[in-house]
C-alpha positions as CSV (number, residue, x, y, z in Angstrom):
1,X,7.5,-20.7,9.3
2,X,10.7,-19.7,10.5
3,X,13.4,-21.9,8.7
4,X,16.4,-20.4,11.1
5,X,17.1,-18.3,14.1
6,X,20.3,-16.5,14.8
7,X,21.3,-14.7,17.6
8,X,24.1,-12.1,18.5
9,X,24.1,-9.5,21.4
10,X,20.8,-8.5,22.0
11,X,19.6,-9.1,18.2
12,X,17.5,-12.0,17.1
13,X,17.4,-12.2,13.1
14,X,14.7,-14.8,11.9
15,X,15.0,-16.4,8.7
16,X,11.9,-17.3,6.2
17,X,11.2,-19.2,3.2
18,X,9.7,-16.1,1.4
19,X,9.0,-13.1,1.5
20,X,5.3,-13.6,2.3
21,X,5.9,-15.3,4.8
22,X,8.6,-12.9,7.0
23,X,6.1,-9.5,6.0
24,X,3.5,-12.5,7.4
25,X,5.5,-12.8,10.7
26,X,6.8,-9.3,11.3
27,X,3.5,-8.2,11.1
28,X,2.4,-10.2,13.9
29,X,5.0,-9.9,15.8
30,X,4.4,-6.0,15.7
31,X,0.8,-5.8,16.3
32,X,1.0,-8.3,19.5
33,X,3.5,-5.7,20.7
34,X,1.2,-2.5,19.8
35,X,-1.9,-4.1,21.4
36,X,0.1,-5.0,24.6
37,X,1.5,-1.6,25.2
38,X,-2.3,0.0,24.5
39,X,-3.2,-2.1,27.2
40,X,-1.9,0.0,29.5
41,X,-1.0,3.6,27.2
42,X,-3.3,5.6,25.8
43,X,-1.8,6.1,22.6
44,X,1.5,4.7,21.1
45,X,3.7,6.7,18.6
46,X,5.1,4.5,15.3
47,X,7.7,5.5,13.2
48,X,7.6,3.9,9.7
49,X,10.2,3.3,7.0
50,X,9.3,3.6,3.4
51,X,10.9,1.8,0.9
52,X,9.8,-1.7,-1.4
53,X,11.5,-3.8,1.5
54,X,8.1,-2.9,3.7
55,X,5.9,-3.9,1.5
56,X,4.9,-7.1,2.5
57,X,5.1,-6.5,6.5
58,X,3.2,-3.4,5.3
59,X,0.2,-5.6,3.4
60,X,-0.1,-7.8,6.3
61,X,0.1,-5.6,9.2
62,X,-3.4,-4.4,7.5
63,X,-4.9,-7.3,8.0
64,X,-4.0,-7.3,11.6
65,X,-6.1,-6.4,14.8
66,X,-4.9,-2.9,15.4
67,X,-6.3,0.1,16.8
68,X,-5.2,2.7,14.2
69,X,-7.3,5.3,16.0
70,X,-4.5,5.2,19.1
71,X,-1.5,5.0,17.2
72,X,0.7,8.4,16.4
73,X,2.1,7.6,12.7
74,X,5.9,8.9,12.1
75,X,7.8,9.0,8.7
76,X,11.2,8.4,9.4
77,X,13.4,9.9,6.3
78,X,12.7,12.2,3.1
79,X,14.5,13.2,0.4
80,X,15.6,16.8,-0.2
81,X,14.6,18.5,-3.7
82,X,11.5,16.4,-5.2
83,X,9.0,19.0,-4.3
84,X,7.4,18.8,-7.6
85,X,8.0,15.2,-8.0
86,X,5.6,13.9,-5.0
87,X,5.5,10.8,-6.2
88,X,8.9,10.1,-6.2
89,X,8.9,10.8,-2.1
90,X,8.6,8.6,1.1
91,X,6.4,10.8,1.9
92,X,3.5,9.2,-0.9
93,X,5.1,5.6,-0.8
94,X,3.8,6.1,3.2
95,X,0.4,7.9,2.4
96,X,-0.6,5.3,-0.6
97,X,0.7,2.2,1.1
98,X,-0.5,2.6,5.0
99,X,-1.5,6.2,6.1
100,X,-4.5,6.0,3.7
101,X,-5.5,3.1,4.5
102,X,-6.2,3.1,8.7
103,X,-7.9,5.4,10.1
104,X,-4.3,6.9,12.4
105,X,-4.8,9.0,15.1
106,X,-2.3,11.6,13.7
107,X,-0.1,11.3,11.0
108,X,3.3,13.4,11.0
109,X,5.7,13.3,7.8
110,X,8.9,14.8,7.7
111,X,7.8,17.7,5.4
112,X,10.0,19.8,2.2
113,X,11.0,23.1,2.0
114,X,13.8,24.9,4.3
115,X,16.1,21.7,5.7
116,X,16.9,23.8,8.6
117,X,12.9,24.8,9.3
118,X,11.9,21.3,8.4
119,X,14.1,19.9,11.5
120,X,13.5,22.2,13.6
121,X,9.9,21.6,13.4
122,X,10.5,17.6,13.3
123,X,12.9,18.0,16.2
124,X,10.3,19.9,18.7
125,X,7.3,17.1,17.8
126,X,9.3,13.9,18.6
127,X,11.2,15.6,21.3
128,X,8.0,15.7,23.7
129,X,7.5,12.3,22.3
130,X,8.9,8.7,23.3
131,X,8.8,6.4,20.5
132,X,7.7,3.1,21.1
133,X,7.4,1.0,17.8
134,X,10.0,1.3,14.6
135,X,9.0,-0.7,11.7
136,X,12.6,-0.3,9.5
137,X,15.0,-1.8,6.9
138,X,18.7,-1.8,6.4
139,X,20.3,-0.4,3.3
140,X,22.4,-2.6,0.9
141,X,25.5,-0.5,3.0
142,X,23.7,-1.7,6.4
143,X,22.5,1.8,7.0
144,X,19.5,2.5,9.0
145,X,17.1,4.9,8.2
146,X,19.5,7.7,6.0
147,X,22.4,7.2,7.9
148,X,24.9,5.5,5.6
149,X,28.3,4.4,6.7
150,X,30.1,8.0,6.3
151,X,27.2,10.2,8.2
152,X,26.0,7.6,10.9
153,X,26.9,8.7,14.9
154,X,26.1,6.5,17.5
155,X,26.2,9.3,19.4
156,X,24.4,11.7,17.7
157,X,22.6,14.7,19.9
158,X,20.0,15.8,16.8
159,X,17.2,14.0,16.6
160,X,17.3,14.2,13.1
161,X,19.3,15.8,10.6
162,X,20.1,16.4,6.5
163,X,22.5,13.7,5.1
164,X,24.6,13.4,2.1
165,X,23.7,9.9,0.2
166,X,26.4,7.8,-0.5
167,X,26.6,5.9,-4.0
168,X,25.9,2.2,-2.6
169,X,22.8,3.9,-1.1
170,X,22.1,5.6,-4.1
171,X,22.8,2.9,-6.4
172,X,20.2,0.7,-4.1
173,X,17.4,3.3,-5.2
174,X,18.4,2.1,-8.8
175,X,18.0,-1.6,-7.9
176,X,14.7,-0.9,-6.3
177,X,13.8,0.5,-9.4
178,X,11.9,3.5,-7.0
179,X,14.6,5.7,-9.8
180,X,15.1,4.9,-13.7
181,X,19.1,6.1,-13.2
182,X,21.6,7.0,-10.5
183,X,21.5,11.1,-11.7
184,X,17.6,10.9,-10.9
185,X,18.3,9.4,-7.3
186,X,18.6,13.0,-4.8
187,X,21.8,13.4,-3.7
188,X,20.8,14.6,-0.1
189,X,18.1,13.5,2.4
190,X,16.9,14.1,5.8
191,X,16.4,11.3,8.2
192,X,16.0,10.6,12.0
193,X,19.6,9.6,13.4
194,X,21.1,6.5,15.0
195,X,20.1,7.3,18.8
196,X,16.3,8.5,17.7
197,X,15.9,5.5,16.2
198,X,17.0,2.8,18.9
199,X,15.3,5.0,21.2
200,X,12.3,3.2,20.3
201,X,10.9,0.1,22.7
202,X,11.2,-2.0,20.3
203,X,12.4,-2.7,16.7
204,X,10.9,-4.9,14.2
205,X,13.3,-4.9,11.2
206,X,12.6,-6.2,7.8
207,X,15.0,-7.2,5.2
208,X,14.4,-8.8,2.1
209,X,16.2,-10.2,-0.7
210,X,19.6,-11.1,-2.0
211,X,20.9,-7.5,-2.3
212,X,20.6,-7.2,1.2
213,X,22.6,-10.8,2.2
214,X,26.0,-9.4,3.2
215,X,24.8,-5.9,5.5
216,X,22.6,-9.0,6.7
217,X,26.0,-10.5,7.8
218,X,27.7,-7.9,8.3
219,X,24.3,-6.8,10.8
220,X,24.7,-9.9,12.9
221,X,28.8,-10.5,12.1
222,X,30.8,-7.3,12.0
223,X,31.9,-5.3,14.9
224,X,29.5,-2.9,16.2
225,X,30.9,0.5,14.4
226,X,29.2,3.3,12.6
227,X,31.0,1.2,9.7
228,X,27.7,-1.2,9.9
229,X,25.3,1.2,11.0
230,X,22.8,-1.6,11.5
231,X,25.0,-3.1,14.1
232,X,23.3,-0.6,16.6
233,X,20.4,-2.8,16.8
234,X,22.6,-5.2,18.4
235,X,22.8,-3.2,21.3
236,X,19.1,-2.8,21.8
237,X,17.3,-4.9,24.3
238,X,13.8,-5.7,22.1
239,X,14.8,-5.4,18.4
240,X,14.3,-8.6,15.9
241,X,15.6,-8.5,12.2
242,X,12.8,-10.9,9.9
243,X,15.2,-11.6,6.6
244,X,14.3,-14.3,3.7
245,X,16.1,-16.8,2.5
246,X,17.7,-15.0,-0.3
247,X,18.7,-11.8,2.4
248,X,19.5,-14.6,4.9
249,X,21.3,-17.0,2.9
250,X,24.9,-16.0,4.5
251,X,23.9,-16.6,7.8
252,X,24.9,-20.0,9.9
């Protein structure tokens, strides 16, 4: 249940007790939305994040009625430089956690090797592509996908592009214990930038616990600048952020 609603702009952020229970919700919310736009498309294309803050829309939105078979799967960001540590990538949190799991109509990740190759080739798939579901987070810096505070553009032209972490963002890889220590955590990524990700029709955005509480704030409270890169949700016209109570907690 939904123990408070706040609204600013466009963006709806939804408070719940637990965590169970906003995966519970935003994975609802997402698969009415899938099933009503296969009522009249063919096909829909889905870009996922991949990170421990999915995990519980993740495990419910299994549980939903969706027809995997029509949906176009999407990674949305990768690491540069763990080639021989695939475990260690979006890439396997996505295959193990989801892609494995439904029976997708394609899957498309991000890919290693040369950056420039890599989005080149990313660039020309979702280019003759429109994008019509994003299940994301925010970063403990309020980025969205890769693009922390110093790389994010509102008004970038490349649909994706290589990124040099910060240190909050690197730090949060720490404190989602995805890396033992901050000189494990890769020091550049690639990721899809601000514009191809509120491209999407809509945005379901979840955001769990207390490390996330002030770029929850700041999300709903700041002005809308690349300095909160999550503040670009606020301009779009279907995007909801699902938060718990501990992510939530500074909100009135």
């Amino acid at each position: 249940m939904c123990i408070k609603e706040v609204k600013k702009d466009n963006l709806t952020c939804k408070v719940f007790a637990n965590r169970d229970e906003m995966g519970k919700a935003a994975a609802k919310d997402a698969a009415a939305k899938i099933r009503e736009l296969l009522k009249t498309q063919d096909e829909i294309n889905m870009v996922f994040a991949a990170a421990p803050s999915q995990n519980d829309v993740l495990k419910h939105i299994l549980n939903e009625d969706v027809e995997w078979n029509r949906i176009n799967a999407f990674h949305m960001d990768e690491y540069i430089g763990l080639e021989d540590k695939f475990e260690k990538t979006f890439a396997y949190y996505l295959k193990t956690t989801i892609f494995d799991k439904v029976p997708l109509k394609s899957v498309n990740y991000v890919g290693s090797g040369d950056v420039e190759e890599v989005c080149k080739r990313y660039t020309e798939l979702l280019s003759s592509r429109k994008i019509d579901v994003v299940l994301c987070g925010i970063g403990e810096n309020a980025h969205l996908a890769f693009n922390d505070p110093p790389v994010a553009d509102f008004n970038d032209t490349k649909v994706i592009k290589a990124v040099k972490l910060d240190e909050v963002c690197r730090n949060q890889q720490v404190n989602d214990k995805t890396f033992d220590t901050l000189d494990e955590v890769p020091q550049y990524a690639v990721t899809l930038t601000i514009p191809t990700m509120v491209s999407a029709k809509y945005m379901f955005c979840v955001v769990p616990t207390s490390n996330k509480a002030q770029a929850v704030y700041d999300t709903m409270n700041a002005e809308i600048s690349e300095a909160v890169p999550a503040t670009a949700m606020r301009n779009h016209p279907n995007a909801i952020m699902y938060t718990d109570a501990d992510s939530g907690a500074l909100l009135k």
